[in-house]
C-alpha positions in Angstrom: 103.3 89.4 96.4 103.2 85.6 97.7 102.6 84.8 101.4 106.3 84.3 102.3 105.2 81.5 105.3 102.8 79.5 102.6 103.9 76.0 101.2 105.1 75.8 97.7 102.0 75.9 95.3 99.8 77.3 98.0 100.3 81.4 98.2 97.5 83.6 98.9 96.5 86.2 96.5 97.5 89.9 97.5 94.3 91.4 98.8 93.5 95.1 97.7 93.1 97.4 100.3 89.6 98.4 99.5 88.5 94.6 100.2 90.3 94.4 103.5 88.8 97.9 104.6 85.7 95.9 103.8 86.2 92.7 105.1 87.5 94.5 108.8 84.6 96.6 108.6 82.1 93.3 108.7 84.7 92.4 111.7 84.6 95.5 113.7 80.5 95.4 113.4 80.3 91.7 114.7 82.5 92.6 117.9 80.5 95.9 118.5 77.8 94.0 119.0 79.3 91.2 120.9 81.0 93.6 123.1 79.1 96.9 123.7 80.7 98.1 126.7 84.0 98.2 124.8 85.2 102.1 125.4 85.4 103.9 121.6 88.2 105.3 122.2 90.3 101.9 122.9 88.7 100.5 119.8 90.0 103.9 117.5 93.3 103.4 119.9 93.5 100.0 118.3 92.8 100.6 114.8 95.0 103.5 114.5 97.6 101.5 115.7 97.0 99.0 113.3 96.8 101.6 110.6 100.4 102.8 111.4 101.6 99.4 110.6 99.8 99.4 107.0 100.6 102.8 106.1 104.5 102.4 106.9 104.3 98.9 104.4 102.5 100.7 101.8 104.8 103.6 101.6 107.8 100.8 101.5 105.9 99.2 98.7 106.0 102.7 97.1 109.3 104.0 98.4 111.4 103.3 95.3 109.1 105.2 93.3 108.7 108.8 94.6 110.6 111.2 95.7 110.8 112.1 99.2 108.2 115.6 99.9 110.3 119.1 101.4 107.5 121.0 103.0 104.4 120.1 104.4 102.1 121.2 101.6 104.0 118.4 99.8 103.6 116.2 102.0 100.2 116.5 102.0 100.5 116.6 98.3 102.0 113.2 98.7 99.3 111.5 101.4 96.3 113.1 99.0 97.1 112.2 95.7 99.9 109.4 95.6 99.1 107.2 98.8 95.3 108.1 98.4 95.0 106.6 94.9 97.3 103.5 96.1 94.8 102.9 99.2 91.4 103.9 97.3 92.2 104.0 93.3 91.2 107.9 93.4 93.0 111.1 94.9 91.3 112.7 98.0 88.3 115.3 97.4 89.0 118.3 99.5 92.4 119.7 101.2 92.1 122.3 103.5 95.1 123.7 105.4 96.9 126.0 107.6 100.6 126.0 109.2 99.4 124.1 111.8 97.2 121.2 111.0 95.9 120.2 107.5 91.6 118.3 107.1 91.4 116.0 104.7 87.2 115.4 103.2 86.3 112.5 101.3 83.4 110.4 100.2 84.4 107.5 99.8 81.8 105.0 101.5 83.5 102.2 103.4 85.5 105.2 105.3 82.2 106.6 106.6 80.3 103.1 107.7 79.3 103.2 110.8 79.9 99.8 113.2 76.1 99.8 114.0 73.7 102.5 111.7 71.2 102.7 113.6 72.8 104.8 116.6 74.4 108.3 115.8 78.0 108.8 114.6 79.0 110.3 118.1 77.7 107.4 119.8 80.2 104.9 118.6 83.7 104.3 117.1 84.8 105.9 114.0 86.2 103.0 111.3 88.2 105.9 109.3 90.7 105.6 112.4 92.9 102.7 110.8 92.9 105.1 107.7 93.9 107.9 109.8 96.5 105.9 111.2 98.0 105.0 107.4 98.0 108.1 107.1 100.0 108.9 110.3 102.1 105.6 109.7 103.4 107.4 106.2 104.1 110.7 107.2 105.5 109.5 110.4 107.9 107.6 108.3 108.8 110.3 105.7 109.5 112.9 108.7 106.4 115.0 108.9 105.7 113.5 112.5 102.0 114.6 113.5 98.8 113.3 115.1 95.6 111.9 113.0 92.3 111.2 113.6 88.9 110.7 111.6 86.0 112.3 112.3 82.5 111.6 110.4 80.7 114.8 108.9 77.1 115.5 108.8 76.1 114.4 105.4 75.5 116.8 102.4 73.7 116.4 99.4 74.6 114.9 95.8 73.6 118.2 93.4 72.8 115.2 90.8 71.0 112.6 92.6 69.3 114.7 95.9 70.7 111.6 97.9 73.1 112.5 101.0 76.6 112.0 100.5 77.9 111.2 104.1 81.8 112.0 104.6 84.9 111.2 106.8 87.1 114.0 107.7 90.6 113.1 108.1 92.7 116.1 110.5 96.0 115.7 110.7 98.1 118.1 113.2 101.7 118.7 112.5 104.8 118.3 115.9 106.1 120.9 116.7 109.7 119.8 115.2 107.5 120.2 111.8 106.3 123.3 112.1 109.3 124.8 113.1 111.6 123.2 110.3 108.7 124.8 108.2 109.6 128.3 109.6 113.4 127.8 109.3 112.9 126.5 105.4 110.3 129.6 104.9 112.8 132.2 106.3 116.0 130.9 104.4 
C-alpha cells in the first residue's frame, strides 16, 4: 500500500506491525526518560487511543475477507486467531472467559517491554495498551462494544530452557448492550 501524499516514484514501503510496535517502543522509552513526571495513566490513555485507530484500519484492511462473528465467543474467536496472526504472524496463546469479560495471555516479547527495565512493572506504563486498544478498535467496530486494557504478568518459566517467559495479559470487558444481546440470542 503506497503512501497516497508521496510524489510519484517516491512511496514508502508498508511497514509491518511488529516493526512499528518496535520502533514506538524505542519512542515511548526515550520520552519516559525525558519526561518522568508524565502520569501512566495519560500515557496508556494515549496509546490506547492510538490503538483504536490501528485496530479499526486493520480490520478494514481485513473486512472483505471474513465474515462478520454472532456471539462473543466468536468474537473472540475472531480478535485471537484472525486479527492476532495479522498483528503478530501467530494466534494468541491462552483464552480464558466468562459471560462477562474475556483475558487474553501471550508471550510475545515486544508486548511485555517495559519503558525503563530497571523499575518494576507497576511502577510505570504498560506498552501492551496500544495493542489493547487494536483490540478494542476491532471489536468496537464489529459491534462487540467493550473496555480493554493490558496488564503485565509475573513471569513463568520456559519447561525447555529454565529461562522466564514474561507475559502481557490482555482483559477485555464486554457493555452491557453485549451481554444482554448474548442472553436474548442464548434464550431464543
Amino acid at each position: 500500500m503506497a503512501n497516497a501524499n508521496a510524489a510519484p516514484g517516491t512511496a514508502l514501503p508498508p511497514v509491518p506491525l511488529t516493526t512499528f510496535t518496535h520502533l514506538f517502543n524505542g519512542v515511548a522509552l526515550t520520552l519516559a526518560q525525558i519526561t518522568p513526571d508524565t502520569k501512566f495513566d495519560h500515557w496508556e490513555a494515549r496509546l490506547n487511543a492510538l490503538g483504536r485507530d490501528i485496530g479499526r484500519r486493520s480490520l478494514e484492511a481485513l473486512d472483505r475477507e471474513v465474515a462478520r462473528p454472532r456471539t462473543t465467543e466468536d468474537a473472540v474467536a475472531f480478535i485471537s486467531d484472525a486479527m492476532f496472526r495479522r498483528w503478530f504472524g501467530q494466534p494468541a496463546a491462552a483464552i480464558d472467559a466468562d459471560e462477562l469479560s474475556v483475558y487474553i495471555t501471550d508471550d510475545i516479547a515486544f508486548l511485555w517491554q517495559r519503558p525503563d527495565p530497571t523499575r518494576p512493572h507497576h511502577l510505570q506504563p504498560h506498552l501492551g495498551a496500544l495493542v489493547a486498544g487494536m483490540i478494542k478498535g476491532v471489536l468496537d467496530q464489529i459491534g462487540f462494544g467493550c473496555q480493554a486494557s493490558a496488564v503485565y504478568l509475573e513471569p513463568s518459566v520456559d519447561p525447555e530452557t529454565q529461562e522466564p517467559m514474561p507475559q502481557t495479559q490482555f482483559w477485555i470487558r464486554w457493555n452491557a448492550s453485549v451481554i444482554e444481546r448474548g442472553r436474548r440470542m442464548a434464550a431464543s
